[in-house]
py3Dmol code that shows the C-alpha trace and the ligand (Angstrom):
import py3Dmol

protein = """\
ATOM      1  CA  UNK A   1    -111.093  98.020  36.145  1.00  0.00           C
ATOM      2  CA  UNK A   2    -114.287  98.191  38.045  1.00  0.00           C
ATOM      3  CA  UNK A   3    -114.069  99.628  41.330  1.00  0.00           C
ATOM      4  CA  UNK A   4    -116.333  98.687  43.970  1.00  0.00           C
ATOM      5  CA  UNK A   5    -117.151 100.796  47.356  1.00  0.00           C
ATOM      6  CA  UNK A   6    -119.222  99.381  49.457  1.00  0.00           C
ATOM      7  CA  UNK A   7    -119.607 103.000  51.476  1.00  0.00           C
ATOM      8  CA  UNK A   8    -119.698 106.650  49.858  1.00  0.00           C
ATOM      9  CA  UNK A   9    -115.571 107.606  50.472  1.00  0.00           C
ATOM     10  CA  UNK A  10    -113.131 107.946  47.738  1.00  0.00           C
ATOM     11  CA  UNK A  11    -110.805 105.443  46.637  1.00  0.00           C
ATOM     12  CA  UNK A  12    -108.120 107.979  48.381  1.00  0.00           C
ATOM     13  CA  UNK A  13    -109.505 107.986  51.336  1.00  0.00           C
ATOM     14  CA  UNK A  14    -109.640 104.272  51.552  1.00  0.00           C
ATOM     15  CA  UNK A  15    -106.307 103.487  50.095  1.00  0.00           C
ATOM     16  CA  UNK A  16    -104.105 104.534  52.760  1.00  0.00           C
ATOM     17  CA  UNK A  17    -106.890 102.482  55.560  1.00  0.00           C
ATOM     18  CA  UNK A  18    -106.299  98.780  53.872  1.00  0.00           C
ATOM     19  CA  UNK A  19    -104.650  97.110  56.653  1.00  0.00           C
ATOM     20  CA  UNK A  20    -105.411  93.363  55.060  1.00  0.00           C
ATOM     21  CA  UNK A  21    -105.475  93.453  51.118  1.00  0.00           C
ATOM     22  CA  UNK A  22    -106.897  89.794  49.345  1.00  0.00           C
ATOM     23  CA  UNK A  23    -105.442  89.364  44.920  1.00  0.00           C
ATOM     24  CA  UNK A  24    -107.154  86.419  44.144  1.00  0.00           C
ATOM     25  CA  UNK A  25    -107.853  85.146  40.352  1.00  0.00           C
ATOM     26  CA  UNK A  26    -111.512  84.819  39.793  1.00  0.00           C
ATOM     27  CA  UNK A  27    -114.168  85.983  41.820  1.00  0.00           C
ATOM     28  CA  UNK A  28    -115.164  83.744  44.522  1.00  0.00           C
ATOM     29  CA  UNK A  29    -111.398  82.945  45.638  1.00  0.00           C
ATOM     30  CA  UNK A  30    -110.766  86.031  48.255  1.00  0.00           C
ATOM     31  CA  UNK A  31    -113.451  84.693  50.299  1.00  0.00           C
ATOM     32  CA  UNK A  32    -111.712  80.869  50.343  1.00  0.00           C
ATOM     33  CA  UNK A  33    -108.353  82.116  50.354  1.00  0.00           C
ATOM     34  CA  UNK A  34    -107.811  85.658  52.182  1.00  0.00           C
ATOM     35  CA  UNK A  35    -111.115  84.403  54.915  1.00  0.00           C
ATOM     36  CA  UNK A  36    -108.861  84.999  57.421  1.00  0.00           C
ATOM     37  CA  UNK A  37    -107.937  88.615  56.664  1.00  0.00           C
ATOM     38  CA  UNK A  38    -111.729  89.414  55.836  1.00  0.00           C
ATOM     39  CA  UNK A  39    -112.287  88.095  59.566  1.00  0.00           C
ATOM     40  CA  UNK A  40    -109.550  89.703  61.162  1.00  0.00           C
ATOM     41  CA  UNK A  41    -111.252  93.092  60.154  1.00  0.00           C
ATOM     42  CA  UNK A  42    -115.051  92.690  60.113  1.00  0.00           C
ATOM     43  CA  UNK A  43    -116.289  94.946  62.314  1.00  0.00           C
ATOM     44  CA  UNK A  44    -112.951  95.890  63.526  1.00  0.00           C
ATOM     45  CA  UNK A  45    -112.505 100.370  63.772  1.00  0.00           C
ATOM     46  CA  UNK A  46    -108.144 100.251  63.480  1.00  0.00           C
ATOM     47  CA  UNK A  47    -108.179  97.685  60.323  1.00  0.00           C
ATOM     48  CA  UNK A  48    -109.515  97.387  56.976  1.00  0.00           C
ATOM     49  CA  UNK A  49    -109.704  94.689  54.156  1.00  0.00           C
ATOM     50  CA  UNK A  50    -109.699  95.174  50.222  1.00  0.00           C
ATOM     51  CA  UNK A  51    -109.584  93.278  47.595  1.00  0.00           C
ATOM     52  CA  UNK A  52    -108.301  92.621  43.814  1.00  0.00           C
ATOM     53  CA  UNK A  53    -109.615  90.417  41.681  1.00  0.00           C
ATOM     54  CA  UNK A  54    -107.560  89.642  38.511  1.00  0.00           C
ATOM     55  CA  UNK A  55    -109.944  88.013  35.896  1.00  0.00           C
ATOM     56  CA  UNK A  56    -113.111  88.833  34.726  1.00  0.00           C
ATOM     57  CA  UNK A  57    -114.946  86.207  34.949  1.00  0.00           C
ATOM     58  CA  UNK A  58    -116.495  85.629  31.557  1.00  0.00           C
ATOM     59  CA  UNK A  59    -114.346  81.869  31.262  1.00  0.00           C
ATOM     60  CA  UNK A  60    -116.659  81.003  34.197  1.00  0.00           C
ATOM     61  CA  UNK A  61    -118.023  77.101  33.449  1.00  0.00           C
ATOM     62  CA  UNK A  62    -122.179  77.564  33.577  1.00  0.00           C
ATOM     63  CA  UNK A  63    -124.551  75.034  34.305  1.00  0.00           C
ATOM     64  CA  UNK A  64    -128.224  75.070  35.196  1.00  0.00           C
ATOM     65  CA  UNK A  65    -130.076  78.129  35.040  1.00  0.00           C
ATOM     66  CA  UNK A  66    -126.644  79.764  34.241  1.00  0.00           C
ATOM     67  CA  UNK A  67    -125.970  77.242  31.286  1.00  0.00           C
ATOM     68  CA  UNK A  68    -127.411  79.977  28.750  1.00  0.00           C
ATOM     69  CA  UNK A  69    -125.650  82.860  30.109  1.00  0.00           C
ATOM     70  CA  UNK A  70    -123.325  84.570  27.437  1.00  0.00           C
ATOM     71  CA  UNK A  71    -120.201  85.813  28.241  1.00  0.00           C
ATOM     72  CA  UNK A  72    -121.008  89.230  29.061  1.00  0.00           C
ATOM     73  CA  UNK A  73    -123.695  88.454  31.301  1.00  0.00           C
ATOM     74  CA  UNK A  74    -121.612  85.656  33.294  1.00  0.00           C
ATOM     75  CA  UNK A  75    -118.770  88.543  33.429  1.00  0.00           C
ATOM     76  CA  UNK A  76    -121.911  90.562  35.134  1.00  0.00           C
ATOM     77  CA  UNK A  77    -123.595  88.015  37.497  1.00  0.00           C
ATOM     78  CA  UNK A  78    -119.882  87.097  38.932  1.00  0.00           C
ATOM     79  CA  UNK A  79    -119.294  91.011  39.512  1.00  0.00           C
ATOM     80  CA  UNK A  80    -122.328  91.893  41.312  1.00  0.00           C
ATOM     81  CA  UNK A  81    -121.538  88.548  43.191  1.00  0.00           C
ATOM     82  CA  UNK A  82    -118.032  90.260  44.381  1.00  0.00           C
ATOM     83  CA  UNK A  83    -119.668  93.240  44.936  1.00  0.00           C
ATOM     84  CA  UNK A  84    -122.382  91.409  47.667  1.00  0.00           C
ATOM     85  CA  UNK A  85    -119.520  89.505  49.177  1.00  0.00           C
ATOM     86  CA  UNK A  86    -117.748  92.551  49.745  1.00  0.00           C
ATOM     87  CA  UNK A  87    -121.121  94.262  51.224  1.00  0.00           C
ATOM     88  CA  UNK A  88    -121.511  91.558  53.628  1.00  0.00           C
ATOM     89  CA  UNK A  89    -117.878  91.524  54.503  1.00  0.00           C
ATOM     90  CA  UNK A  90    -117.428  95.126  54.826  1.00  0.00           C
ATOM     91  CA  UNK A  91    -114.352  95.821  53.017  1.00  0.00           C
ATOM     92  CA  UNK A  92    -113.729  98.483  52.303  1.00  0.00           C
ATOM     93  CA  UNK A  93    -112.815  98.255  48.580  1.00  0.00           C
ATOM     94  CA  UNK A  94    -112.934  95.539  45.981  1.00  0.00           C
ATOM     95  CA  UNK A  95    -110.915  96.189  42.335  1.00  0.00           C
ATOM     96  CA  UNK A  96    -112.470  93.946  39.650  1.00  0.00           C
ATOM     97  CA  UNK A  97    -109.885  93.636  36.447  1.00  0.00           C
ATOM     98  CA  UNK A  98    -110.666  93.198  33.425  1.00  0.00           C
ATOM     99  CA  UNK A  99    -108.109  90.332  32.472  1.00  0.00           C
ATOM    100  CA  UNK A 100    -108.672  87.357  30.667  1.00  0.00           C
ATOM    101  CA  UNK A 101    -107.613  83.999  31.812  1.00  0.00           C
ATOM    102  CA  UNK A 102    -105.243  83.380  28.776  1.00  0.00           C
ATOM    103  CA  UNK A 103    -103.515  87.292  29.254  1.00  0.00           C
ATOM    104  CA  UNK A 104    -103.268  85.958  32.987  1.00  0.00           C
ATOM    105  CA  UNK A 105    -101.689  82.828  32.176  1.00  0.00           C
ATOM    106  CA  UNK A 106     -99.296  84.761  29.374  1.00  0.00           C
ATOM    107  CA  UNK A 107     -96.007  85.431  30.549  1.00  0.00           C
ATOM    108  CA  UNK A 108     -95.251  87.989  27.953  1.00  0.00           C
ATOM    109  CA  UNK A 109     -98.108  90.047  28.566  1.00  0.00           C
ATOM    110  CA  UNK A 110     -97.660  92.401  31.289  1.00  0.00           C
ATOM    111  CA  UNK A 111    -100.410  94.121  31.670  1.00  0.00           C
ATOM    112  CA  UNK A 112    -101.631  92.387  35.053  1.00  0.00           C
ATOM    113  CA  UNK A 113     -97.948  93.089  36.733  1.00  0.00           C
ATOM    114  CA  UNK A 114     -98.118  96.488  35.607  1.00  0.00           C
ATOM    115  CA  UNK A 115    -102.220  97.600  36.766  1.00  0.00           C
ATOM    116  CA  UNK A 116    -101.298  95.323  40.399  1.00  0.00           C
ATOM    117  CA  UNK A 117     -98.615  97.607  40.358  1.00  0.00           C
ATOM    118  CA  UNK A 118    -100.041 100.525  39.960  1.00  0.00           C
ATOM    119  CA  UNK A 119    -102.439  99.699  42.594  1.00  0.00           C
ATOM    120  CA  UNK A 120     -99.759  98.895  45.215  1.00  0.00           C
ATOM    121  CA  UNK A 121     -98.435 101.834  44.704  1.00  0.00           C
ATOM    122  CA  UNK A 122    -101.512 103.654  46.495  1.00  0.00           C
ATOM    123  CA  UNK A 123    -101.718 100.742  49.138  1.00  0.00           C
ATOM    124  CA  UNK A 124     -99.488 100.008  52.024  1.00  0.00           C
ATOM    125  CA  UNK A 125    -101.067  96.768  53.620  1.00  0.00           C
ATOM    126  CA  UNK A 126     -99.197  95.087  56.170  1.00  0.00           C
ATOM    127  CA  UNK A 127    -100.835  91.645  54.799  1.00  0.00           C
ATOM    128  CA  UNK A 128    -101.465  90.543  51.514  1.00  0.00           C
ATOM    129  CA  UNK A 129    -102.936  87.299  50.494  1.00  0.00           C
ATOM    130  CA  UNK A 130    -102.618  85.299  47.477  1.00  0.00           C
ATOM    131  CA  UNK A 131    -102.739  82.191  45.903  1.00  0.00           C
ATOM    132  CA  UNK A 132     -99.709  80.037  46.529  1.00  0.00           C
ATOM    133  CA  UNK A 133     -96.935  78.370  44.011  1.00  0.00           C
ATOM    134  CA  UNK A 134     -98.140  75.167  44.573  1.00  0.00           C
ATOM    135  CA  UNK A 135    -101.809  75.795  43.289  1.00  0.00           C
ATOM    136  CA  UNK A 136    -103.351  73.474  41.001  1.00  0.00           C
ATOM    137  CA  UNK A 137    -105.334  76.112  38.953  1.00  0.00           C
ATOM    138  CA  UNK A 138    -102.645  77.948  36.013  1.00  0.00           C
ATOM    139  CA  UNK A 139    -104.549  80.961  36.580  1.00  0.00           C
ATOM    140  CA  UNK A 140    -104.301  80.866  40.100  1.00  0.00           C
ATOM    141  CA  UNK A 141    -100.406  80.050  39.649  1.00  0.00           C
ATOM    142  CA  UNK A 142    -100.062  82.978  37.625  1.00  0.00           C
ATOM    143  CA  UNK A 143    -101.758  85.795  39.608  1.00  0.00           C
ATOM    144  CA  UNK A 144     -99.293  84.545  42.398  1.00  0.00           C
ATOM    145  CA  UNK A 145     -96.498  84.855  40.462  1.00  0.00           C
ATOM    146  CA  UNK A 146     -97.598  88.188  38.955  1.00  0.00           C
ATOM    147  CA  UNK A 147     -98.386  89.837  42.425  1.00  0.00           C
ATOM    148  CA  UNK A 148     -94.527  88.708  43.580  1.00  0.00           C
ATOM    149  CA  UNK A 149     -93.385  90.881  40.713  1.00  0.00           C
ATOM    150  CA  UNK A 150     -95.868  93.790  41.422  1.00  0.00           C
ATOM    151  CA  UNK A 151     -93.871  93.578  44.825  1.00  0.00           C
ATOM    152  CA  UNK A 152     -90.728  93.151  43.319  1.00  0.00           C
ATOM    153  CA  UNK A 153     -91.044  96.083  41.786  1.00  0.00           C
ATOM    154  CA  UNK A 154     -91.602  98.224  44.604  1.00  0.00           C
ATOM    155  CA  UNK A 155     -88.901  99.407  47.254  1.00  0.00           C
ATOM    156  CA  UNK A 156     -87.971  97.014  50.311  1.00  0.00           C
ATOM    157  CA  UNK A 157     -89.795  99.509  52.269  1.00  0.00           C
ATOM    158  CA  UNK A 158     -93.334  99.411  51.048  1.00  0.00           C
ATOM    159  CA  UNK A 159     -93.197  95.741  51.056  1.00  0.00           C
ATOM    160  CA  UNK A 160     -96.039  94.177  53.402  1.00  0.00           C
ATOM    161  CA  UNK A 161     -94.859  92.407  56.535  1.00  0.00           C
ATOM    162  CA  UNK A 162     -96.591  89.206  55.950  1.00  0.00           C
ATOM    163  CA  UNK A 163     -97.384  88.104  52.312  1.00  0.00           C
ATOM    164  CA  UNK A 164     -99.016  84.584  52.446  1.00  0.00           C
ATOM    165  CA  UNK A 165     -99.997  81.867  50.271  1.00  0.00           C
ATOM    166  CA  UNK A 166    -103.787  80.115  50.947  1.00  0.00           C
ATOM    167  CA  UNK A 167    -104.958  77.490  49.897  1.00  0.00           C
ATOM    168  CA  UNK A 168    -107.880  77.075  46.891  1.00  0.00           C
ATOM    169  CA  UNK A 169    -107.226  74.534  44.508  1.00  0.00           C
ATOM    170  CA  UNK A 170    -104.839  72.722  46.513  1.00  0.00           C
ATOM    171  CA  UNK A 171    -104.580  72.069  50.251  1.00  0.00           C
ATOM    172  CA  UNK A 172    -101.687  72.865  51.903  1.00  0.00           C
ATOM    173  CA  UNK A 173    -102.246  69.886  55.120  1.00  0.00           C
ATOM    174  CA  UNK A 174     -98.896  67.875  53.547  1.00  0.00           C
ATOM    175  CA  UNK A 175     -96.624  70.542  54.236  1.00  0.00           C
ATOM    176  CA  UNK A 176     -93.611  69.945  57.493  1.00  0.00           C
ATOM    177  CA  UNK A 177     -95.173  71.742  60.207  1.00  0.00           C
ATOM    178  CA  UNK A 178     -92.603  74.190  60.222  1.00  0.00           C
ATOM    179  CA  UNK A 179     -93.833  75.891  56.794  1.00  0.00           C
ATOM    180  CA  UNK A 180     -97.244  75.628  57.668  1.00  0.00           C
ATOM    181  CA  UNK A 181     -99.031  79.275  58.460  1.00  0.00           C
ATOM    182  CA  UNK A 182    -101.979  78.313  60.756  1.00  0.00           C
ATOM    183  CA  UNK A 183    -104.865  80.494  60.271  1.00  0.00           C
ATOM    184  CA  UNK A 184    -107.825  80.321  62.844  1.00  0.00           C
ATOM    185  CA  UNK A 185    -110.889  81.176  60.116  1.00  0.00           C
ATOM    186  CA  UNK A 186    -113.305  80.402  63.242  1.00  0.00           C
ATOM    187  CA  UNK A 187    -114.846  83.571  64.258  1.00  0.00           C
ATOM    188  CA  UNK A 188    -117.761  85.311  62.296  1.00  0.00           C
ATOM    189  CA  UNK A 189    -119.184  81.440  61.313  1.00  0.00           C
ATOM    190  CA  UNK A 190    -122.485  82.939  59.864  1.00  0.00           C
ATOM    191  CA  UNK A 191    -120.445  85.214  57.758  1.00  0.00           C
ATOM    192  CA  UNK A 192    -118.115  83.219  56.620  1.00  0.00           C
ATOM    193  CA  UNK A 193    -120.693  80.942  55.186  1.00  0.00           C
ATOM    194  CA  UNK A 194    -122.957  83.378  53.611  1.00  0.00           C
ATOM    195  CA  UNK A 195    -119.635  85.100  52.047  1.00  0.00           C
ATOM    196  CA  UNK A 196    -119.210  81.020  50.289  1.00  0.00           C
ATOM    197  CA  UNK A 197    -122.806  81.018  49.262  1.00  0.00           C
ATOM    198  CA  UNK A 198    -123.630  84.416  47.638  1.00  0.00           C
ATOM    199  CA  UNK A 199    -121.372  82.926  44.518  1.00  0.00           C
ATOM    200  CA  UNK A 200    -124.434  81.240  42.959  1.00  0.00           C
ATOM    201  CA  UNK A 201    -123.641  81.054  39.846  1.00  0.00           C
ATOM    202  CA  UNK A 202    -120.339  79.046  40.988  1.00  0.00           C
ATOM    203  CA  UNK A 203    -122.353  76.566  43.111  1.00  0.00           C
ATOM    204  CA  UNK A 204    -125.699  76.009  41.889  1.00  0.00           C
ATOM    205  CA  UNK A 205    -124.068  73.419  39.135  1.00  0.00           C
ATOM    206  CA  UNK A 206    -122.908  71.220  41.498  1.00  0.00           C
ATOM    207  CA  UNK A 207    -119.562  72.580  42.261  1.00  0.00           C
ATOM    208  CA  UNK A 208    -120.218  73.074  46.208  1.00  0.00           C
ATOM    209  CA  UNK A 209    -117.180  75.507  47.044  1.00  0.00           C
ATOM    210  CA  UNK A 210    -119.146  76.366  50.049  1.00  0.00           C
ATOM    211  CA  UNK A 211    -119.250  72.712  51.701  1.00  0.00           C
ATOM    212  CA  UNK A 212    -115.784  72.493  49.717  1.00  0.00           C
ATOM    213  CA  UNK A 213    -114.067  74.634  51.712  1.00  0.00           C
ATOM    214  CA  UNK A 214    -115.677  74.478  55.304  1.00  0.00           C
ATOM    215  CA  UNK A 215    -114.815  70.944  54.907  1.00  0.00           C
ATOM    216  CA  UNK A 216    -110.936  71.355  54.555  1.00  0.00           C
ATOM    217  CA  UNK A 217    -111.144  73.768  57.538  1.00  0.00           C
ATOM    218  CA  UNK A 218    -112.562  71.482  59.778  1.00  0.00           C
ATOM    219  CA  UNK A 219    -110.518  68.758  58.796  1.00  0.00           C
ATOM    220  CA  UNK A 220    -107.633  70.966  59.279  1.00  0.00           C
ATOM    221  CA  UNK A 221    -108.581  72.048  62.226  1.00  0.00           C
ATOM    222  CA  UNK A 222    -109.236  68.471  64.032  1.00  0.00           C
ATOM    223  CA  UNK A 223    -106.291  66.788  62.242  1.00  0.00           C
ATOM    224  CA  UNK A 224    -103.584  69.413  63.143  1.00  0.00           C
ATOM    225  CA  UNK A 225    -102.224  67.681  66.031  1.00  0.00           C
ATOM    226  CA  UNK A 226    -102.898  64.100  67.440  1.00  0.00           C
ATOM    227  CA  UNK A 227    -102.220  65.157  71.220  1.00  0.00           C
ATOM    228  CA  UNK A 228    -104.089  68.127  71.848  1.00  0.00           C
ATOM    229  CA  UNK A 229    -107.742  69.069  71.510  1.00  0.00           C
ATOM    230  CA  UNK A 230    -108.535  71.217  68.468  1.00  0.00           C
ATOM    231  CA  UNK A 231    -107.364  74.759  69.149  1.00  0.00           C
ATOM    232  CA  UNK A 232    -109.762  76.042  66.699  1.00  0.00           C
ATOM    233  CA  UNK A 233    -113.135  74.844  65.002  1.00  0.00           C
ATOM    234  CA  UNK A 234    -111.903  76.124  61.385  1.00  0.00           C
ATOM    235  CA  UNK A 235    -108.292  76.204  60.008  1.00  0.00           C
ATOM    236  CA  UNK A 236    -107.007  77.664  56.776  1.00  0.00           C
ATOM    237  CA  UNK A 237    -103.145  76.663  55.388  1.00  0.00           C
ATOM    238  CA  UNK A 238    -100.502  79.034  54.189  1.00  0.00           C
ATOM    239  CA  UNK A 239     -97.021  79.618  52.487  1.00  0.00           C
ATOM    240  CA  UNK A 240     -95.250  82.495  53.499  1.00  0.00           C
ATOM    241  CA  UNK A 241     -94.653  83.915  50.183  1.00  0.00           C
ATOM    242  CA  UNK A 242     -91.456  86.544  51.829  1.00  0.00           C
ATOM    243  CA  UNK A 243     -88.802  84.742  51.314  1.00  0.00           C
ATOM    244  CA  UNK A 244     -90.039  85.736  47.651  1.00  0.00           C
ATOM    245  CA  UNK A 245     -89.339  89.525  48.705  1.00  0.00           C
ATOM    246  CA  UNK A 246     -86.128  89.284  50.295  1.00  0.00           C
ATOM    247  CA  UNK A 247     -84.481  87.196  47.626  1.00  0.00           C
ATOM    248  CA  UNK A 248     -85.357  88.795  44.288  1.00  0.00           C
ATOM    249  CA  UNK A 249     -83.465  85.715  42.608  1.00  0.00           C
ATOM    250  CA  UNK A 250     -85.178  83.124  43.755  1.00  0.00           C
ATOM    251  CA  UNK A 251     -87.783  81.571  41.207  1.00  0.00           C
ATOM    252  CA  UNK A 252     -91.256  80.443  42.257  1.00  0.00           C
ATOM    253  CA  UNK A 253     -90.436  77.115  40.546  1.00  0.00           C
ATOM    254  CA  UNK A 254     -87.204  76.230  43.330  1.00  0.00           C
ATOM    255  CA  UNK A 255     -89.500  78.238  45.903  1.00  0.00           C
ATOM    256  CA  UNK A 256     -91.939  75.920  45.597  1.00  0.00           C
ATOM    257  CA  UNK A 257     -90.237  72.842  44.982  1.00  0.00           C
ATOM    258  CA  UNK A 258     -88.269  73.185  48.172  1.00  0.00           C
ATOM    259  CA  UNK A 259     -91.394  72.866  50.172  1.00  0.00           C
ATOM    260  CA  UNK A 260     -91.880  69.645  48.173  1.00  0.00           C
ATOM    261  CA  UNK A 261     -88.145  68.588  49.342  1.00  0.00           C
ATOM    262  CA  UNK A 262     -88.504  69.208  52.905  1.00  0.00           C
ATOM    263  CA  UNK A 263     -91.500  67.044  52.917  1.00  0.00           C
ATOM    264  CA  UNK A 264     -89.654  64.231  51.173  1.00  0.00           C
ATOM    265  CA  UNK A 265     -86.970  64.652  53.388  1.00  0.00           C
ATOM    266  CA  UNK A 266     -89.813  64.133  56.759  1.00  0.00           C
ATOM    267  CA  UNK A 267     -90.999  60.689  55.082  1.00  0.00           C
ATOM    268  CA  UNK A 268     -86.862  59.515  54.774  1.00  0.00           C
ATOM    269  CA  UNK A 269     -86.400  60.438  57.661  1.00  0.00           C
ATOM    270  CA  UNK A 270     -89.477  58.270  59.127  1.00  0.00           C
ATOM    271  CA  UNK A 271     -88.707  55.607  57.175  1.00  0.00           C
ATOM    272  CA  UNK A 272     -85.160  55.138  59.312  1.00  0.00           C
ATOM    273  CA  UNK A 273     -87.185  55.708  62.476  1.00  0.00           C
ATOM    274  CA  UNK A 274     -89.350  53.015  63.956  1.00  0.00           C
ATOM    275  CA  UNK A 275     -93.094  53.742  62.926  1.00  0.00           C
ATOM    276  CA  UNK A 276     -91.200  51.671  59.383  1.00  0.00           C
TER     277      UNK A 276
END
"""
ligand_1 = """\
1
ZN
Zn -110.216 80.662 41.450
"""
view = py3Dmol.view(width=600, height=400)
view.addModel(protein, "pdb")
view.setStyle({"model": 0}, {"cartoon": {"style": "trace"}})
view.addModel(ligand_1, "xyz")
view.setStyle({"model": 1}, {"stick": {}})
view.zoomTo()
view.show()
C-alpha cells in the first residue's frame, strides 16, 4: 500500500478526522464518483475526505505519448496522478493498493476484503462512497462488493450512516425517483474540473472522462424534473448501498436486480395509464 499525505500529520492523526471516505477501483474514479464528498469538505475546518484506491493501475490502456509506457511506469504516472488530485482536493489521505485487476475481480482471493478491512478498522466515516452493483466495469463491481464485506465484517456500530453507490461506468438517470440519491456536485466548478483533468494519462488518448462526466451532470441536472427550473447546475446519481448493512443476507445480485424491477414495474404501470 502506498500512503499518500498531502500535509506533514500521521496517518493516526488523520484517521480518526475522515468525515467523507471515497474506495474507488482505479485511480481516476474517486474524483467521478465520491465528487460530491471531496466538495462537501474542501476547505471545510469540521470535515475531512480520504480516499482508497483498490488497483494499481498497471492494466491501465495507453495511447499516445503513454503508448510506450511499461507497466511499472504506468503503475507510477497513475500514482503521482492520485497523489495531485488529492493535493488539489485537500484530502486529507489517499491509500493506493497494490491489487491487480484479476485478484480484484477473484472471488476467492481475499486479500482486498481483508487490507479494506483493516483500514476501516482505523476509520469511522459517517459517508463512504463506492461504486454501485449495477456498474458496467467487473472491477468496479467487485471493489463494491468487496467494501460491503469489509463492512460486513465490522460491528453494526462502526458502520457509516450513509454508504452510497455513484455512478462511473454506468449512469444511474433510469432509476424510480424514489431510489435515486441526488447529489448537488455544483460548488467548487474550477476544482472539480482540474481534479478530471490532472488524469492525463487517462485522457490524452481520447478517452475524455473529463467532458465525460461534466456532461452526465449537467444532463442530470437539467433533466431531473420537467416542472421546475434546475435546482442545481451539476448532479451526480446514487444507490444507497445500506440496505446492504442492515440485511447481511441479502446478495448484491437481488440488491441490484430489485432496482431493475421497480423500474419495470414504473413502465407497466405507464403503459395502463394514458401517456400509452
Ligand atoms: Zn474505474
Amino acid at each position: 500500500m502506498a500512503l499518500f499525505i498531502p500535509t506533514s500529520i500521521s496517518f493516526a492523526e488523520a484517521a480518526p478526522q475522515i468525515t467523507h471516505l471515497g474506495i474507488g477501483a482505479h485511480q481516476d474514479d474517486l474524483e467521478i464518483m465520491a465528487l460530491h464528498g471531496i466538495l462537501e469538505c474542501y476547505q471545510n475546518p469540521t470535515q475531512h475526505f480520504g480516499g482508497i484506491v483498490c488497483t494499481n493501475g498497471s492494466g491501465s490502456p495507453r495511447t499516445g505519448t503513454y503508448a510506450d509506457c511499461h507497466d511499472s511506469t504506468m503503475k507510477s504516472i497513475r500514482q503521482e496522478e492520485q497523489r495531485q488530485a488529492a493535493r488539489l482536493g485537500k484530502y486529507l489521505f489517499v491509500a493506493q493498493l497494490d491489487h491487480s485487476s484479476a485478484e480484484v475481480q477473484n472471488l476467492t482471493n481475499n486479500s482486498l476484503v481483508d487490507e479494506l478491512y483493516e483500514l476501516l478498522l482505523q476509520l469511522h466515516p459517517e459517508v463512504i462512497y463506492t461504486h454501485h452493483p449495477l456498474d458496467k466495469h467487473p472491477t468496479h463491481r467487485a471493489v463494491g462488493r468487496a467494501v460491503i464485506e469489509a463492512l460486513r465484517r465490522l460491528p453494526a456500530k462502526q458502520h457509516p450512516k450513509r454508504c452510497l453507490g455513484g455512478e462511473v461506468w454506468r449512469g444511474l438517470d433510469w432509476l424510480v425517483d424514489e431510489d435515486k440519491i441526488t447529489l448537488d456536485v455544483s460548488a467548487h466548478p474550477e476544482l472539480s474540473e482540474k481534479l478530471l483533468t490532472v488524469f492525463a494519462s487517462q485522457i490524452s488518448g481520447g478517452k475524455r472522462y473529463d467532458f465525460a462526466a461534466r456532461g452526465r451532470w449537467q444532463a442530470n441536472a437539467t433533466f431531473a424534473n420537467a416542472h421546475h427550473v434546475d435546482q442545481a447546475t451539476l448532479v451526480s446519481y446514487a444507490i444507497d448501498l445500506m440496505p446492504l448493512l442492515e440485511n447481511s443476507q441479502l446478495t448484491l445480485e437481488k440488491f441490484a436486480l430489485s432496482f431493475v424491477d421497480r423500474f419495470r414495474k414504473e413502465i407497466e404501470g405507464e403503459q395502463g395509464g394514458k401517456a400509452w
